[in-house]
N, C-alpha and C positions, 0 to 999 in steps of 0.2 A: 504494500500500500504506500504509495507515495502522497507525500503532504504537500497540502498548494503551500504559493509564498506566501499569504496570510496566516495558515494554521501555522507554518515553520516557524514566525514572527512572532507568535503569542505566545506557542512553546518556548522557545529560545525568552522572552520577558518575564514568564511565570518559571523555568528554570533560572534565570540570576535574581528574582525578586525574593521567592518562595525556596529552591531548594539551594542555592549557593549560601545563605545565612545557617541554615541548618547544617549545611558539610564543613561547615567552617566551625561551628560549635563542635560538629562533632572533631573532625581533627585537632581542635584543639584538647579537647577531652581525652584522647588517645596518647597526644603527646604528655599531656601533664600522668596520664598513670602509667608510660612508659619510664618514668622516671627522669633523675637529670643524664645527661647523657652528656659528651663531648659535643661543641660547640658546629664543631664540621659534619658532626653525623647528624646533629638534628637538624641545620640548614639544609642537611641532605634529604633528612626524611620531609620538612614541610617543601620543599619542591617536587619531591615524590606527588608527595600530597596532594600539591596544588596543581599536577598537571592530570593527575588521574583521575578528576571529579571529572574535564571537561570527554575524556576518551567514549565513556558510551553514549556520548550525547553527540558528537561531530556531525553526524548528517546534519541532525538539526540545526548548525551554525553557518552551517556551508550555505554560501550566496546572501547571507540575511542584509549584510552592507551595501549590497546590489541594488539596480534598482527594479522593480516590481517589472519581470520576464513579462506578466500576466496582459501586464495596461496597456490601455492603445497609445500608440506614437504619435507625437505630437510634428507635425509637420512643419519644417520653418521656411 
């Protein structure tokens, strides 16, 4: 099933509004009961982190900057 550029739009708005705040508590949660660690390994792990929220969502971001494939062209 592919999503038009509207639905991709409102996915991709309702994923950084709604679930980026909540992955972000939670990774922080994960880090503080991991313990303290070395400085370089936990820079390590919150990039880890921060890149692996967006992996199963990528279709969804793909083209969103773009402009609407959908709409009629404006003629000049």
């Amino acid at each position: 099933m592919a999503l038009s550029y509207k639905q991709k739009r409102r996915y991709a708005l309702l994923l950084l509004v709604v679930f980026l705040p909540i992955y972000i508590i939670f990774a922080v949660a994960v880090m503080s009961v991991a313990g303290r660690a070395p400085l370089v390994i936990e820079f390590a792990i919150y990039v880890i982190l921060g890149i692996a929220w967006v992996l199963p969502f990528k279709k969804v971001f793909l083209g969103i900057g773009q402009p609407d494939p959908d709409a009629p062209r404006e003629e000049e």
